[in-house]
C-alpha positions in Angstrom: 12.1 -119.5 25.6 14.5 -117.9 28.4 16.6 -120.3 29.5 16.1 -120.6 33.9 18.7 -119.2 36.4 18.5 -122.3 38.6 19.3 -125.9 36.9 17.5 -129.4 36.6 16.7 -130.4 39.7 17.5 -134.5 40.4 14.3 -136.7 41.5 14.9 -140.6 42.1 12.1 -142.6 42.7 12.2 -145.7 45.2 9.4 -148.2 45.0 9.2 -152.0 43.9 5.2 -151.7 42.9 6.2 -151.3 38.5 2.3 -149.2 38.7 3.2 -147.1 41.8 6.5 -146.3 40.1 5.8 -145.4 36.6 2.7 -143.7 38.1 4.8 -141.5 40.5 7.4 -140.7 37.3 4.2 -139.9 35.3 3.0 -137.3 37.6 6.1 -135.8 38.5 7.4 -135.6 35.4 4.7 -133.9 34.0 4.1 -131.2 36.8 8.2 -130.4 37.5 9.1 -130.7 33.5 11.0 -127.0 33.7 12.4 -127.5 37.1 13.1 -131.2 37.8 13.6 -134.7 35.8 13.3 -138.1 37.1 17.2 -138.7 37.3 16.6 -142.5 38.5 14.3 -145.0 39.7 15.4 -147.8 42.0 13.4 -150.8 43.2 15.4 -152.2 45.6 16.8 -151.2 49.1 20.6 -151.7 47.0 19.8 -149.9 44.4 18.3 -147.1 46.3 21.3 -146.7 48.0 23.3 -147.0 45.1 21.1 -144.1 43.2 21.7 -141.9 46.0 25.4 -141.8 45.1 24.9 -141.8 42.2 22.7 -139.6 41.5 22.7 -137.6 44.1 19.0 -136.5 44.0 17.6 -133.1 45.4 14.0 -135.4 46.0 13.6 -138.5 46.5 10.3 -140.4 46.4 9.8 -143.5 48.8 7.0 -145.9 48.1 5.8 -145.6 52.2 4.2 -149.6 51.7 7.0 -151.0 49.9 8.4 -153.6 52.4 11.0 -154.4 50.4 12.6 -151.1 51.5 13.8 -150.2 54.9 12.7 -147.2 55.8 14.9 -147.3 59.0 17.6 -147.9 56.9 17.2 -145.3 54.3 16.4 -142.3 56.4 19.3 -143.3 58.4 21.6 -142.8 55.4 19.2 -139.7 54.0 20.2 -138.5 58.0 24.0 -139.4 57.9 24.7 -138.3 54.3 25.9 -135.0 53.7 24.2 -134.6 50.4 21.3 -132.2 50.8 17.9 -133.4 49.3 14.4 -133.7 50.6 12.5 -137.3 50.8 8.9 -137.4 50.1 6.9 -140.4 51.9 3.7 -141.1 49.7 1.9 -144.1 50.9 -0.3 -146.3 47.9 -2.4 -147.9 50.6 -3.2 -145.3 52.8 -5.3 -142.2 51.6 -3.9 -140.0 54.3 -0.9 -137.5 54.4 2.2 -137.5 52.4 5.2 -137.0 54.2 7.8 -135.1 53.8 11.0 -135.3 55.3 11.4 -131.3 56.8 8.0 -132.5 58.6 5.5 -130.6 56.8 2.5 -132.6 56.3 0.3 -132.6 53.0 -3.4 -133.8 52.1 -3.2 -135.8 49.0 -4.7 -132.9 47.0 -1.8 -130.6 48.5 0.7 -133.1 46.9 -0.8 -133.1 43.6 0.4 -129.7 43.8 3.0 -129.4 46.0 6.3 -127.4 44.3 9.5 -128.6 46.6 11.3 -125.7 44.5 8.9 -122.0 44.8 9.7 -119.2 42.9 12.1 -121.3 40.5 10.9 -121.2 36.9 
């Protein structure tokens, strides 16, 4: 198997719900295996922060409903951090658009399939 000219691309997922969570890591996972791997998952507003240091992701996923995270607060430091990355908003209670943070909008069935990374293989 060649090996690919770009590398790994860094995903942290950010959501207290343990379902929502492994569920998200299960169906990213899967579908980015040869461009992507889940590099952390955080469950807390402290720890999110702390993984985005850390880690420094290229995507992050944000559990929309999870009130334990700030929203606010976290695109504030996606805003004023200088590490490049995308943020994806995908909401568990709501059956509507995902979100993501260059403000392209998705149906759910867009994001089942939805490649952050075209043309990378």
């Amino acid at each position: 198997m060649p090996e690919s000219k770009h590398p790994l691309r860094r995903v942290l997922i950010v959501s207290a719900n343990p379902l929502f969570r492994e569920g998200l890591r299960k169906i990213y996972a899967e579908r980015w295996e040869t461009k992507a791997f889940i590099a952390g998952m955080a469950t807390t507003m402290s720890e999110a922060l702390t993984a985005l240091h850390t880690h420094q992701p290229d995507l992050v996923i944000v559990d929309y409903d999870d009130k334990t995270i700030n929203r606010a607060e976290f695109l504030e430091h996606f805003v004023s951090d200088e590490i490049p990355m995308q943020v994806m908003l995908v909401s568990l209670g709501q059956s509507g658009e995902v979100l993501i943070y260059d403000r392209r909008r998705l149906t759910p069935a867009q994001a089942e399939t939805w490649d952050p990374w075209p043309g990378e293989s």
